[in-house]
C-alpha positions in Angstrom: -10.0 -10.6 0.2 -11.8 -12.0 -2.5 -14.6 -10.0 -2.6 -12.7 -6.7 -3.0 -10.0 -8.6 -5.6 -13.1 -9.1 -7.6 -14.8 -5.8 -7.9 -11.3 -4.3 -8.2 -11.0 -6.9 -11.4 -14.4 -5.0 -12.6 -12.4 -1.4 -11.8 -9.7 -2.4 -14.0 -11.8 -3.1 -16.5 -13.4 0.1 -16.7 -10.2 2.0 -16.7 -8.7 -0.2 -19.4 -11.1 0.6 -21.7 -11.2 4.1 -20.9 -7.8 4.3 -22.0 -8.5 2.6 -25.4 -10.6 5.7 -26.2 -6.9 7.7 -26.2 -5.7 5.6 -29.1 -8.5 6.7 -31.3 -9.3 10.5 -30.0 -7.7 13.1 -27.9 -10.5 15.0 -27.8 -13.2 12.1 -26.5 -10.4 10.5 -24.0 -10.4 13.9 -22.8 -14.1 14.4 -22.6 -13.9 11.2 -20.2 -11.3 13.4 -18.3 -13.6 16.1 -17.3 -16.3 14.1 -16.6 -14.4 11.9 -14.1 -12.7 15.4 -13.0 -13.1 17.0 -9.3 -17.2 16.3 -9.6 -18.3 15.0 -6.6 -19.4 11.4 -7.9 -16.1 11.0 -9.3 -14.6 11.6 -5.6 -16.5 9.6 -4.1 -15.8 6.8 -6.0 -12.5 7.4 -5.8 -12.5 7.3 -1.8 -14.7 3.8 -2.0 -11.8 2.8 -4.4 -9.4 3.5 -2.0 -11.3 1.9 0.6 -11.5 -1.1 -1.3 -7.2 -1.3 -2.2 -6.7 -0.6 1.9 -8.9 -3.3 2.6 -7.8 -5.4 -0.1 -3.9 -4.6 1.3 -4.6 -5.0 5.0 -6.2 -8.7 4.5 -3.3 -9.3 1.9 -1.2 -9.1 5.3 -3.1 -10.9 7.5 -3.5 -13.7 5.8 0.1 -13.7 4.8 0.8 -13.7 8.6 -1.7 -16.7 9.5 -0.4 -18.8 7.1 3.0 -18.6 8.3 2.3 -19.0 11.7 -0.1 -22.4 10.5 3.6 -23.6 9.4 4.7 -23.9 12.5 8.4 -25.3 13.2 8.1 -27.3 10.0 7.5 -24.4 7.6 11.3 -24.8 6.2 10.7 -29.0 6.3 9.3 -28.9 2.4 12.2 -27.3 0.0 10.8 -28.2 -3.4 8.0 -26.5 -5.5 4.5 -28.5 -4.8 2.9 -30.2 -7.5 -0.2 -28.3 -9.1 1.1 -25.3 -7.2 1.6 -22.1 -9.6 4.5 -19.4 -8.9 2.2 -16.7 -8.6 0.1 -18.5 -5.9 3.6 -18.5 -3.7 4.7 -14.9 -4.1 1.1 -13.2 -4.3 2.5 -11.1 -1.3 6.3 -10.2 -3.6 3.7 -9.3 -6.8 1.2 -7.4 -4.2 4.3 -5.1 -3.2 5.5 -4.2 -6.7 1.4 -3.8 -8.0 1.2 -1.2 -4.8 4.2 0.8 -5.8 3.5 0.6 -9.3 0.2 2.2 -8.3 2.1 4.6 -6.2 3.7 6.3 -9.6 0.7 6.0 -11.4 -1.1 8.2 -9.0 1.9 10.7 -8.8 1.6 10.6 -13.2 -2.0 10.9 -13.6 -4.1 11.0 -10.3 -1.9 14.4 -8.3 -1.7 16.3 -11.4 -5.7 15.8 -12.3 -8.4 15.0 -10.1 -5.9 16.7 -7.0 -5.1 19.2 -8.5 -8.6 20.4 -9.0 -9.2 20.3 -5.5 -6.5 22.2 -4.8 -8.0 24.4 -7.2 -4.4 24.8 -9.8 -5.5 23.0 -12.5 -2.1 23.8 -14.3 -0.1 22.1 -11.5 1.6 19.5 -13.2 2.1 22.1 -16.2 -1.0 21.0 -18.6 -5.1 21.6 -18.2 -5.7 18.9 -15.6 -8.4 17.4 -17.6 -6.3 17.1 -20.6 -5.5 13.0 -19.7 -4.5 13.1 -23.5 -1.2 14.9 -22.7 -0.3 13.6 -19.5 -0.3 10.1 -21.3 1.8 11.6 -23.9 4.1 13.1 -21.0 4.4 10.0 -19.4 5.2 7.5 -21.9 7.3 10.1 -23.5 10.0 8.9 -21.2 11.2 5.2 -22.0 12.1 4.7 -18.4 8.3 5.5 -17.3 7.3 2.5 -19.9 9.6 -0.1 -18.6 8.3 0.4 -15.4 5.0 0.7 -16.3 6.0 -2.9 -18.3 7.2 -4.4 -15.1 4.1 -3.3 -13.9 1.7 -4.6 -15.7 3.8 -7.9 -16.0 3.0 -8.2 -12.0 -0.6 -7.1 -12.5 -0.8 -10.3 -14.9 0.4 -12.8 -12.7 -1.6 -11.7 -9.9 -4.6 -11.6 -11.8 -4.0 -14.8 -13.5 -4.2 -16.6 -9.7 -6.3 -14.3 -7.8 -9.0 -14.6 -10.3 -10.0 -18.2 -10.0 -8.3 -18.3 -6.6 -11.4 -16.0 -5.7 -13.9 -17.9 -7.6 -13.2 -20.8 -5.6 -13.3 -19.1 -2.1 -16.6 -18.0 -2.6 -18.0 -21.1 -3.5 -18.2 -20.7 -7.1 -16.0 -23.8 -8.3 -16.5 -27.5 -8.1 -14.5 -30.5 -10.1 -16.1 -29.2 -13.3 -15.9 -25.7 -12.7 -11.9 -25.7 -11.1 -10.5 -26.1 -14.4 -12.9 -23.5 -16.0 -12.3 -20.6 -13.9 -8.6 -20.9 -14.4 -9.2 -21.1 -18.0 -11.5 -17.7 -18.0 -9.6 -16.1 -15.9 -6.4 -16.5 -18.0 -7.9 -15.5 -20.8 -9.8 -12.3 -19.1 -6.9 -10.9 -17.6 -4.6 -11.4 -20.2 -6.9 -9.2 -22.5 -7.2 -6.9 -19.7 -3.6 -6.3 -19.2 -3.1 -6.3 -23.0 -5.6 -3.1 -23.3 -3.3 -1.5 -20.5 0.0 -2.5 -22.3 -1.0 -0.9 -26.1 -1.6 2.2 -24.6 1.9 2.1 -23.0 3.3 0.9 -26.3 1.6 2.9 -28.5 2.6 6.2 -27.1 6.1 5.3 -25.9 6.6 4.1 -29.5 4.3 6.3 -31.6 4.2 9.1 -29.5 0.3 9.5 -29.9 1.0 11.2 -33.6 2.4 14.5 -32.5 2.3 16.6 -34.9 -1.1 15.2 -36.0 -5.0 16.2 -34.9 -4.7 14.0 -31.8 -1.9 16.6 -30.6 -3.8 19.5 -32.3 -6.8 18.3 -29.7 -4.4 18.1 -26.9 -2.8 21.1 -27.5 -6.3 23.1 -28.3 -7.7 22.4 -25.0 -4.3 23.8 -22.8 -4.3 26.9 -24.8 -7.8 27.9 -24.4 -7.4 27.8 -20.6 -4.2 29.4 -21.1 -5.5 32.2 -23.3 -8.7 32.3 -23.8 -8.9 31.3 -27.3 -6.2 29.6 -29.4 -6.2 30.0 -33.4 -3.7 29.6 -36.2 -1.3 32.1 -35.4 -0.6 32.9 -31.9 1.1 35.9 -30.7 2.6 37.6 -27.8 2.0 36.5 -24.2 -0.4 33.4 -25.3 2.3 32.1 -27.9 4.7 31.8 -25.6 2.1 30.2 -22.9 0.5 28.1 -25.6 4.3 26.5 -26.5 4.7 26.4 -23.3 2.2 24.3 -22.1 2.2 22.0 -25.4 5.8 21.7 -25.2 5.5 19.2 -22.5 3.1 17.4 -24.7 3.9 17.7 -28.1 7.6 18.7 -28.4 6.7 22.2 -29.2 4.6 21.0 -32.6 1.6 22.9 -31.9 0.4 26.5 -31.2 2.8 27.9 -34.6 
C-alpha cells in the first residue's frame, strides 16, 4: 500500500508539472501531447500505472476489511474522535472512492479522447486532433460544472495526500520520534503545492479561458486544422473553413480559422 501510494505521489508530480507547461504555451504542452501519444513507451507506462492504481485499490480494501474485523464486537464501544487522530486518517477509504471516480472522468476528458483514440486509430474522436491536450483542457474547463468537480476532486486528493504521505513514511520504516513530526510537516507542504499546480490549471482556464482569441488558441487551433486540411492560413475557404470552425469551435468559441 505504501509502496505504490508513493510512486504514485512521484506520478502526480510529473503530471502536475506537465500541466504547468499549458499556462505558458499551447504549442509546447502540446508537443508533451504527442510525445506521450499512442508510442509504445507511453503505453506501457500507462499499463504499469494502472497496475500500480489496481494494486493500490485492492490493498485499500483489504486492509479496510482487516481492520474492521480486528474490532471485533467492541468496534461501536469508542463514539468520540481519538486524540492525535486526523479526519483524513478515518475516512481514507470515503476520500479513496471519490479520488477513483474523480479519476474515472478524467480519463473519459482526456485519457479516451487521446491516447485511446490513437489506438483505435480516430484521432478526431472526441472532435479535436487527439494530441492537441491544449484544447481538450480548454473543452473541459470550459464547463463550470467540470471545474467544481474537478475542485471537489482535488480537495479529496489533498486530504488523502496529506495522511497517506507520512502515513507511508512511517510504514516503511522511515520515521522515528524525530522524524514523526517531520514527515507530517513535508508532506503537508509537498502535497499542498502539488495539488495547487493541479488546481491553477483548473482555475486558470475555467476563469480565463486559456486567452481565446490570443496565440495560445491560434496554436491550438493551427494544429486541428492542419490535420483537418492539410494546411491552415489566414483565410480559409470552402470545405476546410467550415472543418477548421468546426473543430476550433469546440475549443475556442469559433475565434480562430477567419
Amino acid at each position: 500500500m505504501s509502496v505504490t501510494g508513493v510512486a504514485l505521489i512521484l506520478f502526480l508530480t510529473f503530471h502536475a508539472s506537465m500541466n504547468l507547461v499549458a499556462l505558458f504555451s499551447a504549442e509546447g504542452y502540446n508537443m508533451i501531447c504527442e510525445f506521450l501519444g499512442a508510442n509504445w513507451y507511453a503505453v506501457v507506462a500507462t499499463l504499469g500505472l494502472a497496475a500500480l492504481v489496481a494494486i493500490h485499490i485492492i490493498y485499500a480494501f483489504w486492509l479496510t476489511i482487516q481492520n474492521y474485523r480486528a474490532r471485533g464486537k467492541d468496534r461501536y464501544d469508542v463514539t468520540d474522535k481519538p486524540a492525535k487522530v486526523e479526519w483524513a486518517s478515518q475516512n481514507m477509504l470515503v476520500l479513496g472512492i471519490i479520488i477513483v471516480l474523480g479519476m474515472l472522468l478524467h480519463l473519459w476528458n482526456f485519457w479516451y479522447n487521446m491516447m485511446f483514440a490513437e489506438l483505435l486509430g480516430d484521432p478526431m474522436m472526441g472532435g479535436l486532433e487527439a494530441t492537441n491536450g491544449y484544447g481538450y483542457i480548454v473543452k473541459t474547463f470550459s464547463c463550470p460544472a467540470y471545474t467544481v468537480l474537478y475542485v471537489v476532486w482535488l480537495g479529496a486528493i489533498w486530504f488523502h495526500l496529506t495522511h497517506g504521505f507520512w502515513s507511508a513514511m512511517q510504514t516503511m520504516g522511515w520515521s522515528g520520534k524525530i522524524w514523526f513530526e517531520r514527515w507530517r510537516c513535508i508532506g503537508n507542504i509537498y502535497t499542498t503545492i502539488l495539488v495547487l499546480m493541479f488546481l491553477v490549471v483548473a482555475l486558470y482556464f475555467s476563469f480565463c479561458g486559456g486567452n481565446l482569441c490570443g496565440e495560445a488558441c491560434d496554436a491550438a487551433c493551427t494544429t486541428v486544422c492542419n490535420s483537418a486540411c492539410g494546411a491552415c492560413d489566414a483565410a480559409c475557404s470552402g470545405a476546410c473553413d467550415a472543418a477548421c470552425n468546426g473543430a476550433c469551435n469546440g475549443a475556442c468559441n469559433g475565434a480562430c480559422c477567419q
